[in-house]
FIDO-288948 format. One record per residue (C-alpha): residue in three letters; x, y, z. Coordinates in steps of 0.2 Angstrom, whole numbers, always signed. Layout:
BEGIN
{pt "ala",{X,Y,Z}}
...
//
This chain:
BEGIN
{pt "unk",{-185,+100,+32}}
{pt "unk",{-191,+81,+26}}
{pt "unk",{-203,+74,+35}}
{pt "unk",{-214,+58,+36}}
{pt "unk",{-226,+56,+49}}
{pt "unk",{-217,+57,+67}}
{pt "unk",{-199,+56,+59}}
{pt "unk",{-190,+71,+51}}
{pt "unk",{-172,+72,+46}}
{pt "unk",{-163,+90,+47}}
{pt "unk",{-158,+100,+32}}
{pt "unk",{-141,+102,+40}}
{pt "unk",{-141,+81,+40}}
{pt "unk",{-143,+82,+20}}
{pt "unk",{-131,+93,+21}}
{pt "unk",{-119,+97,+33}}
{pt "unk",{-112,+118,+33}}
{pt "unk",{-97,+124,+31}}
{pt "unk",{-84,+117,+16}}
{pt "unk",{-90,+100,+7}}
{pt "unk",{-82,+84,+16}}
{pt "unk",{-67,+75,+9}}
{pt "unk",{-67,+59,+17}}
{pt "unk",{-55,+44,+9}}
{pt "unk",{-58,+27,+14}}
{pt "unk",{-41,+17,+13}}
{pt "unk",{-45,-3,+11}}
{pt "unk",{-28,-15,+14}}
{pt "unk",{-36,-28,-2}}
{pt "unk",{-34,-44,+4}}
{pt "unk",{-27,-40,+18}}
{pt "unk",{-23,-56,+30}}
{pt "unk",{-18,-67,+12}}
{pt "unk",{-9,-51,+7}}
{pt "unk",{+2,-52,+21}}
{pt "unk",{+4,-71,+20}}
{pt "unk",{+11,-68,+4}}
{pt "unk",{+26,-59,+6}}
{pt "unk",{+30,-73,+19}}
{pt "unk",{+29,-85,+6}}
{pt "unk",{+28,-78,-12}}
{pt "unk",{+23,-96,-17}}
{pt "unk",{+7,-93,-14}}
{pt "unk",{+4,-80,-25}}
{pt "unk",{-11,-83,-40}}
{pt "unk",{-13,-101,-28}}
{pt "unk",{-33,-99,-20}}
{pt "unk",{-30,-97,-3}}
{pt "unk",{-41,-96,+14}}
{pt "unk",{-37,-90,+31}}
{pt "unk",{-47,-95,+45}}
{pt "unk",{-50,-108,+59}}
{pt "unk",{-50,-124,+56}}
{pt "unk",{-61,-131,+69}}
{pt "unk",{-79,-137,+64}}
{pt "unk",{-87,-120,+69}}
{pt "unk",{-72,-110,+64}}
{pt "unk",{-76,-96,+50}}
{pt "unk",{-66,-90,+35}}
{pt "unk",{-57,-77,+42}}
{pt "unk",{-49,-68,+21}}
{pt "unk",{-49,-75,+8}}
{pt "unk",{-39,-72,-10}}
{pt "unk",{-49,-69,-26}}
{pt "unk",{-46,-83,-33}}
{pt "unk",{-56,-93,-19}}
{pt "unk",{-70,-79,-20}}
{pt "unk",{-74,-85,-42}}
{pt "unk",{-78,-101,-30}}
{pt "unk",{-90,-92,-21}}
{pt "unk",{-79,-92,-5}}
{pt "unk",{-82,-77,+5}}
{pt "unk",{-76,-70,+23}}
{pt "unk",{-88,-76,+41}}
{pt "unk",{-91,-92,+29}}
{pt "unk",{-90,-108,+38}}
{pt "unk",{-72,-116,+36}}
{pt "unk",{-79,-132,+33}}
{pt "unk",{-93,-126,+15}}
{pt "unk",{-77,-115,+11}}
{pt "unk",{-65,-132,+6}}
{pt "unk",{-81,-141,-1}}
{pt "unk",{-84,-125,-14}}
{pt "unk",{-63,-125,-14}}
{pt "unk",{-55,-137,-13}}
{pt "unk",{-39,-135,-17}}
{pt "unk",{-36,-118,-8}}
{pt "unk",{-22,-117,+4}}
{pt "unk",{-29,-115,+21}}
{pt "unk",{-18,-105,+34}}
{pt "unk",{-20,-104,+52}}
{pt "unk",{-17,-86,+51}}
{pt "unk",{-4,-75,+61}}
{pt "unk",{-12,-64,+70}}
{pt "unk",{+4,-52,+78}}
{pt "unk",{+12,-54,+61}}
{pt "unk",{-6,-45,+53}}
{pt "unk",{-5,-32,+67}}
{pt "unk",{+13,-28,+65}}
{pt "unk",{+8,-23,+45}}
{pt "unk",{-7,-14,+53}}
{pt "unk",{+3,-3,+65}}
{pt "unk",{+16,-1,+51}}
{pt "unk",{+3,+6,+39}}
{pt "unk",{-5,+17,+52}}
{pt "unk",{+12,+27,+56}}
{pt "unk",{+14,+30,+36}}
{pt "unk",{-3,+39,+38}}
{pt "unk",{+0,+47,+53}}
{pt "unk",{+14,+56,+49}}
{pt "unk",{+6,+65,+35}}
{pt "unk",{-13,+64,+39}}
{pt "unk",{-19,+78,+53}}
{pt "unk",{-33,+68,+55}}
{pt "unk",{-39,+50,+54}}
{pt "unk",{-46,+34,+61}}
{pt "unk",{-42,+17,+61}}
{pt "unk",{-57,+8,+58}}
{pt "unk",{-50,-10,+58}}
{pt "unk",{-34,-18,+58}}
{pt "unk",{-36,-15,+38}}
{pt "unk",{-45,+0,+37}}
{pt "unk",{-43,+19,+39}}
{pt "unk",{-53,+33,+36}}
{pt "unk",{-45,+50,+32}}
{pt "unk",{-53,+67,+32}}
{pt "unk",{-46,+80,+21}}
{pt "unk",{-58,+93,+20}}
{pt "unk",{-52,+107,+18}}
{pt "unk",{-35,+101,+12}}
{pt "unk",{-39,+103,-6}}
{pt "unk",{-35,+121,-6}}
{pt "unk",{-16,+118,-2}}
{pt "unk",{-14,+103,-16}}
{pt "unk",{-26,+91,-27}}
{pt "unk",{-35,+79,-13}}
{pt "unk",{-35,+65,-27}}
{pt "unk",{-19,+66,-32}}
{pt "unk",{-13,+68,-14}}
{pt "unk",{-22,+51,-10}}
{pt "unk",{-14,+41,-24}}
{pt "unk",{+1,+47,-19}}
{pt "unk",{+0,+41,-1}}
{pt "unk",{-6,+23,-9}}
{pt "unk",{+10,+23,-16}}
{pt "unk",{+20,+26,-4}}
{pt "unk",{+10,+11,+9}}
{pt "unk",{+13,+0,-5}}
{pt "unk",{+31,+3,-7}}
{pt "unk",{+35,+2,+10}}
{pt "unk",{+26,-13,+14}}
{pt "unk",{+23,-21,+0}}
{pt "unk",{+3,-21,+4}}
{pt "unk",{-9,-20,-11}}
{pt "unk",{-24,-7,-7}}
{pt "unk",{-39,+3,-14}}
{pt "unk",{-47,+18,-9}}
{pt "unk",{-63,+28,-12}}
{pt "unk",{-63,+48,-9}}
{pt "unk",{-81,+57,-8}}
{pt "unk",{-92,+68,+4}}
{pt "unk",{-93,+54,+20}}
{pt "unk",{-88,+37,+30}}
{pt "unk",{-104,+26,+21}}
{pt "unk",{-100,+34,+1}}
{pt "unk",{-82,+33,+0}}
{pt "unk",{-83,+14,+9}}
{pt "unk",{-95,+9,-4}}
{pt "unk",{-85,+17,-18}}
{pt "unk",{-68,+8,-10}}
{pt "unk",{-77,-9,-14}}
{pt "unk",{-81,-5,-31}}
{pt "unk",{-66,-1,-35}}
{pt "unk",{-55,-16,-29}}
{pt "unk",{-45,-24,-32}}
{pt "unk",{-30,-12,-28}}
{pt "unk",{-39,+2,-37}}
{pt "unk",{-46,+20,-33}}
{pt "unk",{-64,+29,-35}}
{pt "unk",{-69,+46,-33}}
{pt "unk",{-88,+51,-30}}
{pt "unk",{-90,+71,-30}}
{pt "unk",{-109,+76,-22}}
{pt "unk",{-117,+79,-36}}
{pt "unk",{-112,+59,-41}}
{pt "unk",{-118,+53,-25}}
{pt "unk",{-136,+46,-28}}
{pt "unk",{-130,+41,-48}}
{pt "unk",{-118,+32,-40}}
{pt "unk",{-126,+22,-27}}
{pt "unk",{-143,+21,-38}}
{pt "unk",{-141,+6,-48}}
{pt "unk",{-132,-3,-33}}
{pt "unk",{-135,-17,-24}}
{pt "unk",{-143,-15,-6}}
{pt "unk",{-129,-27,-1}}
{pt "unk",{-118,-14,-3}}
{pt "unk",{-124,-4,+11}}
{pt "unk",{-113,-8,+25}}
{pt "unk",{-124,-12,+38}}
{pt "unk",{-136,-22,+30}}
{pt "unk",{-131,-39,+33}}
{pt "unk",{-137,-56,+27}}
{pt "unk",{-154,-55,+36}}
{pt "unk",{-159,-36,+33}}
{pt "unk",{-155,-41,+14}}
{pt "unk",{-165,-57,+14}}
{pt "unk",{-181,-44,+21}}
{pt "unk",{-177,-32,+9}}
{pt "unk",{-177,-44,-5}}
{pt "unk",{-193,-54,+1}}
{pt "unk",{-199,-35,-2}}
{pt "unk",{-195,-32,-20}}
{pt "unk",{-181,-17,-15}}
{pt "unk",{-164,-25,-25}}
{pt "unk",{-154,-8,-27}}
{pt "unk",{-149,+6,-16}}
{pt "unk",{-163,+17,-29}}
{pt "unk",{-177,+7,-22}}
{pt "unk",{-172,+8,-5}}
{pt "unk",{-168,+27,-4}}
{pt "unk",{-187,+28,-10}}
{pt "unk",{-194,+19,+3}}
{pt "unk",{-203,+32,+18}}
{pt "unk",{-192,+32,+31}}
{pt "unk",{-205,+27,+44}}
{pt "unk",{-210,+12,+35}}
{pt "unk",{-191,+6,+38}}
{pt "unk",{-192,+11,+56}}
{pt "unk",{-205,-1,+58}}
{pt "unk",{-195,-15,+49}}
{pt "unk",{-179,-12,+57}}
{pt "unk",{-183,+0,+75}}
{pt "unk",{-170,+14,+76}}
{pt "unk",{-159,+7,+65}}
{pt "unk",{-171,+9,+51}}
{pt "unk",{-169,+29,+48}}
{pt "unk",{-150,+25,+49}}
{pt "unk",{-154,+14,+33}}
{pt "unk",{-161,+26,+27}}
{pt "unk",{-149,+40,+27}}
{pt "unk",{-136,+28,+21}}
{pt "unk",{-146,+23,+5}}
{pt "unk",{-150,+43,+2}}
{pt "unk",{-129,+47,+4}}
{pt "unk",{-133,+55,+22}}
{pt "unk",{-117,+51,+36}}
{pt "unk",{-111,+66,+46}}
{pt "unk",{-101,+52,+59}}
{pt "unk",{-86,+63,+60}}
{pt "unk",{-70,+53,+58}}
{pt "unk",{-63,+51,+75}}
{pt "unk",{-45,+54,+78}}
{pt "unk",{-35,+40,+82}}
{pt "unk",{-27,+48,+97}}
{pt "unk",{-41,+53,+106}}
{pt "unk",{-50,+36,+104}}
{pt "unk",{-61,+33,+122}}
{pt "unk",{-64,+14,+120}}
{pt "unk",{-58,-2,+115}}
{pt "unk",{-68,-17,+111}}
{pt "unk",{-75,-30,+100}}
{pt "unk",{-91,-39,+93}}
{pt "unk",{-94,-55,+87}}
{pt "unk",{-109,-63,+76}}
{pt "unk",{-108,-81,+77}}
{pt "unk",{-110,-92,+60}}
{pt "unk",{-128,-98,+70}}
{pt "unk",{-138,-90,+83}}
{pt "unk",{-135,-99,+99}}
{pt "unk",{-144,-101,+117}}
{pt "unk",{-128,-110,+124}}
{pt "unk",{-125,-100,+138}}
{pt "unk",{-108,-107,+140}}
{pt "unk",{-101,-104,+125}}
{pt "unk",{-108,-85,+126}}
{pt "unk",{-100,-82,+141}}
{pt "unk",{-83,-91,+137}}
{pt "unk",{-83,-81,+119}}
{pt "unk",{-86,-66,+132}}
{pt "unk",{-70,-69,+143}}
{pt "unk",{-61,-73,+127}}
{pt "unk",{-66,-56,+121}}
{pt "unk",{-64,-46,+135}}
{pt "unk",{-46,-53,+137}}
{pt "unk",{-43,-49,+123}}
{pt "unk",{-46,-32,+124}}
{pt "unk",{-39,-30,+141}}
{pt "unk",{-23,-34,+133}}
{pt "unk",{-27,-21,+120}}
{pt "unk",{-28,-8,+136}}
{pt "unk",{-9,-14,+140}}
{pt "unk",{-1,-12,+125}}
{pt "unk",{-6,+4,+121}}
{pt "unk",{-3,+10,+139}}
{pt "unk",{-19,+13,+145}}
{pt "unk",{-34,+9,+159}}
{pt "unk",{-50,+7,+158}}
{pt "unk",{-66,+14,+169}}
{pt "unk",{-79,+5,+162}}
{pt "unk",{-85,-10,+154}}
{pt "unk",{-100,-12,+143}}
{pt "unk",{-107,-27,+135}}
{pt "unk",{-121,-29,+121}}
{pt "unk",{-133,-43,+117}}
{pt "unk",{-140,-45,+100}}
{pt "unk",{-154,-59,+98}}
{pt "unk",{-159,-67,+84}}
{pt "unk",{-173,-56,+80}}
{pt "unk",{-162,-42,+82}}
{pt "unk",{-167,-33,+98}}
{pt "unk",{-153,-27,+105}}
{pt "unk",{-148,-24,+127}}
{pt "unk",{-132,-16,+132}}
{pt "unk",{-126,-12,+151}}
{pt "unk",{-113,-4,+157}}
{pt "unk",{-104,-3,+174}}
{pt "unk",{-92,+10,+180}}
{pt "unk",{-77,+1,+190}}
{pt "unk",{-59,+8,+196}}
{pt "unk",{-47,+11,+182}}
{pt "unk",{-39,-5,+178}}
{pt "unk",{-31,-15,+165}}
{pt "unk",{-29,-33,+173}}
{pt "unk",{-40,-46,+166}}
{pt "unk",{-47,-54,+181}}
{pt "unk",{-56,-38,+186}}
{pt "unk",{-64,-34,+169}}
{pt "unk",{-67,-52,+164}}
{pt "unk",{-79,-54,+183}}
{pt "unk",{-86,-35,+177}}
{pt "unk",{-91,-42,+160}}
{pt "unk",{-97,-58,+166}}
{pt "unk",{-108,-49,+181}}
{pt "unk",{-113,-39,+165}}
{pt "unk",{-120,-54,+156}}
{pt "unk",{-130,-63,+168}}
{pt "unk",{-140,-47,+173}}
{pt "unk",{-140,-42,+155}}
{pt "unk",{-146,-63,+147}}
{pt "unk",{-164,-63,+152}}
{pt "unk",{-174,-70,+138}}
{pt "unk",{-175,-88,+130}}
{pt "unk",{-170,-80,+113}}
{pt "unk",{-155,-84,+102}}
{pt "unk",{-142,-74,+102}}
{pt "unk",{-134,-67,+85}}
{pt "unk",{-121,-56,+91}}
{pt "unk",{-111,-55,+107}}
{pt "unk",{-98,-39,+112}}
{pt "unk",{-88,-32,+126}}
{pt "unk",{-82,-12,+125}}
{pt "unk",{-69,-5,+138}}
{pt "unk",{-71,+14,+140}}
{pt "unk",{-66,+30,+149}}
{pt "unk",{-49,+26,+144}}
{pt "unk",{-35,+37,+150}}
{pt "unk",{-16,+35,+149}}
{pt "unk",{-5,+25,+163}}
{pt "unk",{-4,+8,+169}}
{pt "unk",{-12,-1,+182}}
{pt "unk",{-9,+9,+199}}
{pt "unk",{-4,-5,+211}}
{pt "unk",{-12,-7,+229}}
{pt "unk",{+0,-6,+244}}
{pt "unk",{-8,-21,+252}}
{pt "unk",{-16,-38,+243}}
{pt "unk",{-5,-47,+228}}
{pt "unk",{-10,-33,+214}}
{pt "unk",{+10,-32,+211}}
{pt "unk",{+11,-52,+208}}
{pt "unk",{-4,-49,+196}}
{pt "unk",{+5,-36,+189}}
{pt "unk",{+20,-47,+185}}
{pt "unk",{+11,-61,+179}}
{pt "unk",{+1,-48,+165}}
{pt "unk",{+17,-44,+160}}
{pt "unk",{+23,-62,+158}}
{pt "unk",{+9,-67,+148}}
{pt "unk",{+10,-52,+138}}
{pt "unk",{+28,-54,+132}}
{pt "unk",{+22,-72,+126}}
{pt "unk",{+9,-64,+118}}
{pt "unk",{+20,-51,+107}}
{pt "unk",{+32,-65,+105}}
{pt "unk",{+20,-78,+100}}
{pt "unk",{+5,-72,+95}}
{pt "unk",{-10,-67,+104}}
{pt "unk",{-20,-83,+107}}
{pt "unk",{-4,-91,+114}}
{pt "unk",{-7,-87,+132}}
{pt "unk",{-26,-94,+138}}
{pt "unk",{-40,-87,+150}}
{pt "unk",{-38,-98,+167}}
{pt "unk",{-53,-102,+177}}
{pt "unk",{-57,-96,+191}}
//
């Protein structure tokens, strides 16, 4: 056992027993410009940005050829078309994105046993295990191919012993290319690395880390743990482990998923109280709708508060199973006001719906709840038909 001071990490977290993990991390390159190109093949080798347009809207993807001008992703729309100017800037369709999602997801389901879907553009695979009935590797590039051929979709992908290495390995290897880390690579490989690399460390923990001295993942891993812990609270073991190659997160099958949700961290931490509680409805609409699609209710609605100097509040509140919006939208803004008590600016803002459970929204034998029911799937067949933000969020 490693120890320092009043923290201590498991041997079994360094390394887990049984068989070594095989976890593949699938990465759609480009994915939102990707899937703007086969609409229009025009664009292809042209610089182009997707995003919102508005004065606080962010760029959403972004090609490569707008990244060598130092565009990137959650940059603000309006320094992106100063730094590129003559990028093509696209709305985005959101529907048409998750249509290539869901397509991609059925490829892997039908032949992996056990993956998650981590965004609408990345999936995590685990094959432990399966490398005694065929070549992990090989098995891997073959399914690439086969993604690629039926949609036409460039990806890369990064195969070692977890979640944190193979998504690390998955970026060094774009564009549209493949990495394999074994465990006895782990630490070689992420050494010489930038701590930006790490997933989780964002713009801030970087700017601390750099005012610090510790540039690469080498430096970082070197760092007591407790030391970190003070720097970042719990989240500084987690740092940690992931410099040190340490995630024994299991990859969560797609089918048994008990939530859906969402998070957002604005471009600039706010204290508008308005615009936190309209981005919440937004949000939680959003993710209602999620419930309907996939033919589910909900039991519970959590909502999280990050401020500005990353202390973090989340509360939760256990409600009948619904999937209606008006009942988890009240939930979630009853949620907010109890949970928005200090004069802080807030960096992030999310909204999770969980104890999920298949059906659809039982209906009451008395009050309007089959009217509401209509109405849901009324705006719900403008939503698939015109996209998702088609349909707004009445007042009430």
């Amino acid at each position: 056992m490693t120890e320092h001071a009043n923290i201590s990490v498991k041997k079994e977290e360094v390394a887990a027993e049984g068989p070594v993990r095989q976890i593949v991390h699938l990465d759609l390159d480009t994915f939102f410009v990707s899937v703007e190109r086969l609409q229009d093949p025009r664009l292809e080798g042209r610089p182009v940005i997707v995003g919102g347009s508005a004065e606080r809207g962010v760029v959403a993807a972004c090609s490569y050829e707008t990244r060598r001008c130092g565009v990137h992703s959650g940059m603000a729309m309006a320094l992106a078309r100063r730094l590129c100017p003559d990028a093509v800037v696209l709305r985005g369709d959101h529907e048409l994105y998750r249509k290539y999602s869901e397509t991609v997801a059925g490829i892997i389901e039908a032949r992996v046993p056990l993956y998650e879907r981590a965004s609408v553009d990345e999936f995590y695979l685990d094959m432990t295990g399966m490398d005694r009935f065929f070549g992990t590797l090989q098995w891997t590039r073959e399914l690439r191919k086969e993604i690629t051929r039926e949609t036409g979709l460039p990806l890369s992908f990064g195969l070692s012993v977890n979640k944190t290495v193979s998504k690390i390995a998955t970026g060094e290897a774009k564009p549209a290319g493949m990495l394999t880390v074994p465990p006895e690579r782990v630490h070689p490989f992420l050494d010489p690395l930038p701590v930006r690399r790490i997933p989780m460390v964002g713009l801030r923990s970087y700017r601390l880390l750099r005012s610090m001295g510790v540039e690469r993942i080498a430096t970082l891993r070197a760092i007591p743990p407790e030391m970190l812990q003070q720097l970042f609270g719990k989240n500084g073991l987690l740092l940690w482990k992931k410099a040190n190659g340490i995630d024994n997160s299991p990859v969560i099958n797609e089918r048994l998923r008990k939530s859906i949700g969402t998070e957002r961290t604005f471009d600039e931490d706010t204290t508008d109280a308005r615009y936190l509680l309209r981005t919440l409805v937004n949000m939680t609409a959003r993710s209602a709708w999620e419930l309907r699609r996939h033919g589910r209710t909900a039991s519970q609605v959590t909502v999280k508060i990050r401020y500005s100097d990353f202390e973090t509040h989340t509360l939760q509140q256990k409600i009948p199973h619904t999937a209606f919006d008006h009942t988890l939208i009240a939930t979630a803004k009853e949620l907010f006001r109890r949970l928005y008590t200090r004069r802080v600016r807030v960096r992030l803002l999310g909204v999770r719906l969980g104890g999920l459970v298949p059906g659809t929204q039982q209906l009451s034998l008395f009050g309007n709840d089959e009217k509401m029911a209509r109405l849901y799937q009324a705006m719900d067949y403008l939503r698939e038909r015109y996209g998702g933000e088609a349909i707004g969020t009445i007042k009430r």
